[in-house]
C-alpha positions in Angstrom: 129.9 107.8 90.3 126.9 109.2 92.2 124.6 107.1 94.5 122.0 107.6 91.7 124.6 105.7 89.0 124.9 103.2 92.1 121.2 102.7 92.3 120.4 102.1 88.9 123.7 99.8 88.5 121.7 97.9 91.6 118.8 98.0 89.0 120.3 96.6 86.5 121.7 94.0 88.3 118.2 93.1 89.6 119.1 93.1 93.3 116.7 96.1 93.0 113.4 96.6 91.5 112.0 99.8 90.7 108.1 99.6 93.0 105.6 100.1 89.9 102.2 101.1 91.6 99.3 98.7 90.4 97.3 102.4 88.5 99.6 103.4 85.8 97.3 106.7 85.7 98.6 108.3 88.5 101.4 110.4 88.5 104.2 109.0 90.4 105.8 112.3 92.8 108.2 110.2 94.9 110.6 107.2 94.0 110.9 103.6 95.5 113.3 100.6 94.9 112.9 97.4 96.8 115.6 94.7 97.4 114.7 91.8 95.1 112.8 89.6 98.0 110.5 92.2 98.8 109.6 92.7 95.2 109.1 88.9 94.7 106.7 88.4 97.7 104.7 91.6 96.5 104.3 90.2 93.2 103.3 86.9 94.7 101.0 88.8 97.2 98.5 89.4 94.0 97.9 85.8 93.5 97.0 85.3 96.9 94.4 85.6 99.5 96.0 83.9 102.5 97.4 85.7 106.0 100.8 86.3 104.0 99.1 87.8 101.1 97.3 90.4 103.0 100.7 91.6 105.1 102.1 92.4 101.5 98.6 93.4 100.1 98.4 96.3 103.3 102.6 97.1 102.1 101.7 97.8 98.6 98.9 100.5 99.3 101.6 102.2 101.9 104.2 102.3 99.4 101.7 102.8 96.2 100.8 105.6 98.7 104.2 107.0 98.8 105.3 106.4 95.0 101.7 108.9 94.4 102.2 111.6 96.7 99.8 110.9 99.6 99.6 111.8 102.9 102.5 110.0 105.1 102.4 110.1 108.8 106.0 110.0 110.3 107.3 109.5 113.8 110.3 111.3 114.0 111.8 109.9 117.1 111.7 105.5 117.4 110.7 105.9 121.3 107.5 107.9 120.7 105.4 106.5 118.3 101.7 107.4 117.7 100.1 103.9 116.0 99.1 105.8 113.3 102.6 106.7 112.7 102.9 104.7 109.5 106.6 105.8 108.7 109.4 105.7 111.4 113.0 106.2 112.4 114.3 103.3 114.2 117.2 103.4 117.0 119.4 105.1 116.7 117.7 107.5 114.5 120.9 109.3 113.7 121.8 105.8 111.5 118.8 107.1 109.6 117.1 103.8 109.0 113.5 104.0 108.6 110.9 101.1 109.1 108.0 100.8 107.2 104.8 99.7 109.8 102.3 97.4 108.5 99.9 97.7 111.5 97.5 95.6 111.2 97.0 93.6 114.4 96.3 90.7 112.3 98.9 91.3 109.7 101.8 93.2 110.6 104.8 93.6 108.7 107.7 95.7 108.8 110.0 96.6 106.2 113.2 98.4 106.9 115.6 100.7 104.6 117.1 103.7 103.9 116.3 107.5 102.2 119.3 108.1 99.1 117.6 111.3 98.9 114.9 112.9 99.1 111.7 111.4 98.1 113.6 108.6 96.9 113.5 105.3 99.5 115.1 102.2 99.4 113.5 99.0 100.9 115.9 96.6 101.8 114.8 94.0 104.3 111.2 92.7 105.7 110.1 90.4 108.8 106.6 89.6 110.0 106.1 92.0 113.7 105.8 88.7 115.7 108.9 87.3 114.9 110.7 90.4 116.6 111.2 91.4 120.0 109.6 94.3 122.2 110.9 95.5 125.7 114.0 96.7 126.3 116.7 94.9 124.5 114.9 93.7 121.8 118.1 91.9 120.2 116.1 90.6 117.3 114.8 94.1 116.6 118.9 95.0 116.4 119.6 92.3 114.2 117.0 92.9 111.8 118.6 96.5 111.7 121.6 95.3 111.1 120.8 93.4 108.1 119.4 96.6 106.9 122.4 98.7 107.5 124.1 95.5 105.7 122.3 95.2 102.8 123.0 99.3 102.7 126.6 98.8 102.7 126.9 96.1 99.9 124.9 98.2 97.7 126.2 101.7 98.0 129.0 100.8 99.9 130.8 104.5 101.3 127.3 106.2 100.2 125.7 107.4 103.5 121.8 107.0 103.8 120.3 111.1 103.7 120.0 112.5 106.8 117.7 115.4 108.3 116.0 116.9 111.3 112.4 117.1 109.9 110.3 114.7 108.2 109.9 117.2 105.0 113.7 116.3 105.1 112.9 112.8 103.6 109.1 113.3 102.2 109.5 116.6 100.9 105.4 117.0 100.5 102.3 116.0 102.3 104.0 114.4 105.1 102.3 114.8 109.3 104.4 114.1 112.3 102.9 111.7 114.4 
């Protein structure tokens, strides 16, 4: 079985959800699946105006961004991350878990997963940037990894995340390093 029979078994199942951008028109050039929780709260984001609502309003034009083709800016390495960097590798990087920066100062969110291949992303866990740590530590930050890596393992179980050395290594097209 390949990790793409895995991923649409995980499909199936419903533990993921294939991201469906909000404009049907567009032509979608990269794939994303999102563990069932994120998909419920983005669903329930659209009913909503409240501080909650906007976090996961800001997440869907990132990834309705991705799933189309736009422009992504990356930070390649977790300890030297422009702001604008809206894509990054976390620590270590060679565990090739990526986080997901929603950087609103008044609505930040992180989502954290893993590239199957490339262009094709997996969302698997979320937390609200206040309830994790900064310094240097940041246990909270390692635990919230670790759920990721996780969630990873029940899924696809002996299927490594993709790894690479350049950010056209993930996001084949239209990607800056930051």
């Amino acid at each position: 079985m390949s990790i793409k029979d895995v991923i649409k078994s995980e499909v199936r199942q419903g533990r993921l959800v294939v991201f469906c951008p909000e404009d049907h028109s567009k032509r979608t050039q990269r794939h994303m699946f999102v563990h069932e929780e994120i998909d419920r709260r983005l669903r329930e984001s659209l009913d909503t105006d409240d501080a909650e609502g906007l976090r996961f309003g800001y997440l869907r034009a990132i990834l309705e961004n991705y799933v189309h083709g736009g422009l992504i800016t990356v930070a390649m390495n977790p300890y030297r991350k422009n702001r604008s960097a809206l894509w990054a590798k976390t620590d270590p990087a060679e565990d090739e878990i990526w986080d997901i920066r929603v950087v609103d100062p008044n609505a930040s969110l992180r989502v954290l997963g893993g590239f199957a291949m490339p262009d094709v992303f997996i969302a698997l866990e979320y937390e609200f940037r206040e309830n994790l740590d900064t310094g240097i530590d940041m246990p909270l930050w390692k635990k919230f990894i670790q759920r990721a890596k996780t969630k990873w393992r029940l899924s696809f179980d002996s299927y490594l995340r993709h790894s690479g050395e350049r950010s056209s290594d993930y996001i084949t097209e239209n990607t800056v390093d930051v």
